[in-house]
C-alpha positions in Angstrom: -96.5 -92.6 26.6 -95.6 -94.4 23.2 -94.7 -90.8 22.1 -92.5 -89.9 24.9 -90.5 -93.2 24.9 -90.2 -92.6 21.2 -88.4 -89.4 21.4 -86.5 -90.9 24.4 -85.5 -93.3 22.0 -84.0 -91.2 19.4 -82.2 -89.1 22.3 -80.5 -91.9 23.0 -79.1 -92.8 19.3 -78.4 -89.6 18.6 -76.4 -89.1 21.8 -74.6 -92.1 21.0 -73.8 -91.0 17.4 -72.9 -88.1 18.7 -70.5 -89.1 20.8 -69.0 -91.9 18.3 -68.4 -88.6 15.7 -66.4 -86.7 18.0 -64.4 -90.1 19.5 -63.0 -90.3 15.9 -61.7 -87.6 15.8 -60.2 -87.0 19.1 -56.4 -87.6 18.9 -55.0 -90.9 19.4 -52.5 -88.8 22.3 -55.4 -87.9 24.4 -56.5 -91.2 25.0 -54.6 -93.8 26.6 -51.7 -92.9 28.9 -49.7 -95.8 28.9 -49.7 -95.7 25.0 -51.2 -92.5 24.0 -54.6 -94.1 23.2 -57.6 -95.4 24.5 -58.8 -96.9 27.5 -60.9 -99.6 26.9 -63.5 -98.8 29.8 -63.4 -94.9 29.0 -64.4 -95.9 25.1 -67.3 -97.8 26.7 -68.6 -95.5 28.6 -71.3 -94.3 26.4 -72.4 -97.4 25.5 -74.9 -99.5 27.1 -74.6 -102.0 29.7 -75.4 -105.1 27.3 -72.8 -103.5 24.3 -69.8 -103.0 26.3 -70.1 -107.4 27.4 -68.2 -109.5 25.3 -69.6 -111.1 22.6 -68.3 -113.6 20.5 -69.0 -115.5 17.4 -67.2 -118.0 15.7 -65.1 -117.9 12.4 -62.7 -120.2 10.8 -59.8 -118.4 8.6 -59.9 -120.4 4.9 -55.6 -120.7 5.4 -56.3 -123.6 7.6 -57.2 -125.8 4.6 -54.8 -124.2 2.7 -53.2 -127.0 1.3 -56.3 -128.8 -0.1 -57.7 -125.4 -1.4 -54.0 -125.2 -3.4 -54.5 -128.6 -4.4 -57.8 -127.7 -5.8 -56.4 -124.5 -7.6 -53.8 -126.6 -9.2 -56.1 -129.6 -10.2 -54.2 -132.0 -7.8 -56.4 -134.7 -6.2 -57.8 -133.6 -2.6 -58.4 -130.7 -3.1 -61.0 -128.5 -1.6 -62.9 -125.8 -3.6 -63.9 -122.3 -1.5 -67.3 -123.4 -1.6 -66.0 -127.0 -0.2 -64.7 -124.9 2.4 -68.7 -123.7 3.1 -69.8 -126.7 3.2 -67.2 -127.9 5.7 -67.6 -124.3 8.1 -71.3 -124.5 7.8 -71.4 -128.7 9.0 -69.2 -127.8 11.6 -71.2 -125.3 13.2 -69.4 -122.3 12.7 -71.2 -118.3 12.4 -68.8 -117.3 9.7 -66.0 -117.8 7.2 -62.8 -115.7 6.6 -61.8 -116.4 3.2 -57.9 -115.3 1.8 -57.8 -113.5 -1.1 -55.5 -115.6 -2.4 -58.0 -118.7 -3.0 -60.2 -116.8 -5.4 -59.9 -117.3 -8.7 -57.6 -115.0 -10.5 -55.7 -113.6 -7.5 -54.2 -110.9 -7.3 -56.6 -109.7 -9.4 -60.1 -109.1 -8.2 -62.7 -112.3 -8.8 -65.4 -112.1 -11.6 -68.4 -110.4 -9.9 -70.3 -113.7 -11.0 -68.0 -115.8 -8.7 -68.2 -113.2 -5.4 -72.1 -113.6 -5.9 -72.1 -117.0 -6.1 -70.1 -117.8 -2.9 -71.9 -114.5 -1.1 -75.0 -117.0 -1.9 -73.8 -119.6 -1.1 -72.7 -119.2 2.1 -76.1 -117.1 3.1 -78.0 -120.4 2.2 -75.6 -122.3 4.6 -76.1 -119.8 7.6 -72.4 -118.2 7.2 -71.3 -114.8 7.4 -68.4 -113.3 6.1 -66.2 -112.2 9.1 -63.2 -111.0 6.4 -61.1 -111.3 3.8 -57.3 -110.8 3.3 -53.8 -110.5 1.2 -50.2 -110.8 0.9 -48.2 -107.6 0.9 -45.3 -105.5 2.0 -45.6 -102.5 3.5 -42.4 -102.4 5.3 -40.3 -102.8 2.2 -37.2 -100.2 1.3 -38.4 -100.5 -2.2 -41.1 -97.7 -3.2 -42.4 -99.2 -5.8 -43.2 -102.2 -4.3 -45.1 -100.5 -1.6 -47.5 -99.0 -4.2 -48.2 -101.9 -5.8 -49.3 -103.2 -2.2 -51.4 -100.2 -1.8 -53.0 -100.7 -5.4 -53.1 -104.6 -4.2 -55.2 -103.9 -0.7 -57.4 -100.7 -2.5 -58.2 -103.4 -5.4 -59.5 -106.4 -2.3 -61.5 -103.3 -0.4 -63.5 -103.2 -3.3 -63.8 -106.9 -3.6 -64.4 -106.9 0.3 -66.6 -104.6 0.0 -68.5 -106.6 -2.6 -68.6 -109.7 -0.7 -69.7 -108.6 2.2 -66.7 -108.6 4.6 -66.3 -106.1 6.8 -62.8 -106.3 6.7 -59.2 -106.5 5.4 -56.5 -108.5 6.3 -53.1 -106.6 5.8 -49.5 -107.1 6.9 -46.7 -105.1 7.8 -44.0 -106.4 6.1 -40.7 -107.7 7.0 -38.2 -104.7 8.5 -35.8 -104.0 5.9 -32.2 -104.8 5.9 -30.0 -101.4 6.7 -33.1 -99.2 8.1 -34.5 -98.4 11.3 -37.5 -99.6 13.1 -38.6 -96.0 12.7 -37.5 -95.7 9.2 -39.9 -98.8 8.2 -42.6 -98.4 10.2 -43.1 -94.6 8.8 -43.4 -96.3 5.2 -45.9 -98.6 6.8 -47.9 -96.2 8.3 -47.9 -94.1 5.0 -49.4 -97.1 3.1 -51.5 -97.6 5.8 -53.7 -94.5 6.1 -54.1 -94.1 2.2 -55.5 -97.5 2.5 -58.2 -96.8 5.4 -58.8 -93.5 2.8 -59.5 -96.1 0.2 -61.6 -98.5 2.9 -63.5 -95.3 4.4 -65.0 -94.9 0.5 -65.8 -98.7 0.8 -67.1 -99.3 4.2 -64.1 -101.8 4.9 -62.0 -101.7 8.0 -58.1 -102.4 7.6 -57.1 -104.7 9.6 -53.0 -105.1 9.8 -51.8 -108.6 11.5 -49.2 -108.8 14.1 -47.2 -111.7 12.1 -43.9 -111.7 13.5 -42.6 -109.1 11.3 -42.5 -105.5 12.4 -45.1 -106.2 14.5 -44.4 -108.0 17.6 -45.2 -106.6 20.5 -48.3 -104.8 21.7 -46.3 -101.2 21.8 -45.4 -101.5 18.2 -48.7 -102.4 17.1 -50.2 -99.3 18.9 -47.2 -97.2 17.7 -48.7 -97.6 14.4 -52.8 -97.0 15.2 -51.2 -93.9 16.8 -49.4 -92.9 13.5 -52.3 -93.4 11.5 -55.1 -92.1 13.8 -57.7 -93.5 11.4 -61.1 -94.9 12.7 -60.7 -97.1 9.9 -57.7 -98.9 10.7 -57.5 -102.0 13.4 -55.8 -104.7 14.4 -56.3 -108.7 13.4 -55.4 -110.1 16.8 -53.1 -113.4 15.7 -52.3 -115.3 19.3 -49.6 -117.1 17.9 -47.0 -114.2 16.6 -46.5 -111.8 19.8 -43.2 -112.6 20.2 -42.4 -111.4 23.7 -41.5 -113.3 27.0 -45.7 -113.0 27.6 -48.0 -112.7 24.5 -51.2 -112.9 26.8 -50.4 -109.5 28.2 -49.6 -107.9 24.6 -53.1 -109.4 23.7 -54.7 -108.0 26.5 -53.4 -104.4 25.4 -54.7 -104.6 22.1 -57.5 -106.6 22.6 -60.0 -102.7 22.7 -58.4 -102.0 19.0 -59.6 -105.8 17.3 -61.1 -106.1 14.1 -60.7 -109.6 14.0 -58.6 -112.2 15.2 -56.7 -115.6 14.2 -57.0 -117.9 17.2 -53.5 -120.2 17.0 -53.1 -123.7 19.1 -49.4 -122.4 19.9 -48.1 -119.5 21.0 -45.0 -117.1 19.9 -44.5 -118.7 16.1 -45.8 -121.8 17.1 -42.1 -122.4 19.4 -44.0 -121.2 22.5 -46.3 -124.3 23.7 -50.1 -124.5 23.2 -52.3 -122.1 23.8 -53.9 -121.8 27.0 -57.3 -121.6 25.7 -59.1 -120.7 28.9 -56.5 -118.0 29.9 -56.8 -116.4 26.4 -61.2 -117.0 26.6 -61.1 -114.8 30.1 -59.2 -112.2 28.5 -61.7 -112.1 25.7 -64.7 -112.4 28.5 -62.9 -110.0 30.4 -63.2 -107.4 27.9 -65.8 -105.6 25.5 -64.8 -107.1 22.6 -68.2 -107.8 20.3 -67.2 -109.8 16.9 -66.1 -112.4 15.1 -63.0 -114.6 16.4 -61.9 -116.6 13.4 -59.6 -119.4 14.8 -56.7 -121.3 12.5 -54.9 -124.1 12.6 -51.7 -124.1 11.0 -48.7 -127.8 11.0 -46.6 -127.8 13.9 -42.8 -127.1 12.2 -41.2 -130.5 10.9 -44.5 -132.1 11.2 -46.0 -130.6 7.9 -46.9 -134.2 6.3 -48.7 -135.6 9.8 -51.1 -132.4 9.5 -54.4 -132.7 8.8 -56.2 -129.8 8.4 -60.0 -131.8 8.6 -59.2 -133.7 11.9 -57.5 -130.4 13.4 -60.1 -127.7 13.0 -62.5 -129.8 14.5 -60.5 -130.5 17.3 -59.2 -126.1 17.9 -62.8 -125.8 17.3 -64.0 -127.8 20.3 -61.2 -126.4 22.6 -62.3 -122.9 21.8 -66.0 -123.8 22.6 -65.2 -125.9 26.0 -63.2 -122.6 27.1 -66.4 -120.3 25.7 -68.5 -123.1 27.4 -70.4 -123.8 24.8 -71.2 -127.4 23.7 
């Protein structure tokens, strides 16, 4: 009997790896109608009952506290090292960290392998994992030269992601240009893009580009550009607070089966669209299949910058989120 459900066993995985080689390489076109790509319950249907529930675990983006860990890179009092920033996560109760490239020492250049294996240990001794990792670039830009250097930039932080642990990249799309199209621009991006999942496929590292307000504002753009790419390697960081449309709930809802990760905002549209409606965006999450971490991030509300503070408001996002989760 132990034999039989053995080889039942391995049926199983291999069906399922099976069917996860040829989904990769189906086109994007065949799979969704109402944006050429997939449907999030015809993905899941290969996968077991207890994979295709929601799961969630809970992240906290580093840019929250970016002003104390700039104050700590500068040398100014109050500042807050990276591994400050463990501390903080693990006390609060948090599953994992998302630390921004631009916080380690030496950025844009890669960390000292001694410092990535310090914080890697770090933040295993304090119970953390490390949901992601991400960088400032321009993909979107008219200027050639300056999109390679963004491409050398996010192939340089794979390999640094790849050392730390993190699963994924956080990428941008870059402003659109002045005197080009939509099209124009987002054919550049999509370019950088898929030599970059190349580099992350090497690496084990998912790209992850951000809808920041940029070229990416809307669901259909986003999915305009996994469609360009068609790389199994490319995905999308889910930020709540930059769908710029008259409802960003629905535009999260239509990219919610392509997330990577997330950044979970108290306000809405560029923080000009009201608070979040944390239990409206929670059943869209429950509602779904979506299995990862949601990093959440607090950010000053505009012309309130000096009454922000970053260790009284995480705390307080972070309770919301859970009350909506229902979690204590």
């Amino acid at each position: 009997m132990k034999i039989i459900e053995s080889h039942a066993k391995i049926n199983t995985f291999n069906q399922r790896r099976k069917f996860l080689q040829t989904a990769g390489l189906l086109p994007l076109a065949f799979i969704k109608p109402k944006n050429d790509l997939l449907l999030p319950k015809e993905k899941n249907d290969a996968l077991t009952a207890a994979a295709s529930k929601a799961k969630i675990k809970l992240s906290l983006n580093a840019w929250s506290y970016n002003v104390e860990l700039f104050k700590y890179i500068q040398g100014k009092p109050g500042g807050m090292s990276l591994f400050d920033m463990l501390e903080e996560c693990a006390r609060l109760n948090f599953d994992a960290v998302d630390p921004t490239g631009y916080f380690f020492p030496g950025y844009p250049e890669a960390p000292p392998s001694k410092f990535i294996n310090e914080f890697k240990r770090r933040a295993f001794g304090l119970g953390l994992d490390i949901s992601g990792t991400g960088i400032r670039n321009d993909f979107a830009t008219a200027d050639k030269e300056k999109r390679k250097e963004g491409i050398l930039l996010a192939k340089r932080w794979v390999e640094v992601a790849a050392e730390m642990g993190a699963p994924v990249l956080r990428v941008f799309a870059g402003a659109q240009p002045v005197g080009f199209s939509w099209d124009e621009a987002a054919g550049w991006m999509s370019e950088a893009l898929a030599e970059c999942t190349d580099h992350g496929k090497k690496y084990g590292v998912i790209i992850g580009v951000q809808n920041h307000g940029d070229m990416l504002k809307s669901a259909d753009e986003v999915l305009t550009i996994l469609k360009r790419v068609q790389s199994a390697w490319l995905g999308v960081i889910v930020d709540t607070g930059f769908f710029l449309t008259p409802d960003p709930y629905t535009d999260i809802k239509e990219v919610i089966p392509y997330a990577v990760n997330w950044q979970v905002k108290e306000l809405l549209s560029d923080r000009k669209g009201g608070e979040i409606d944390m239990e409206r965006l929670v059943a869209l999450l429950k509602a779904s299949s979506y299995r990862g971490y949601v990093p959440i991030e607090t950010l000053p509300v505009p012309g309130k910058e000096e009454q922000y503070n970053a260790l009284e408001k995480v705390p307080e996002l972070l309770a919301s989120f859970k009350k909506a989760l229902g979690r204590s």
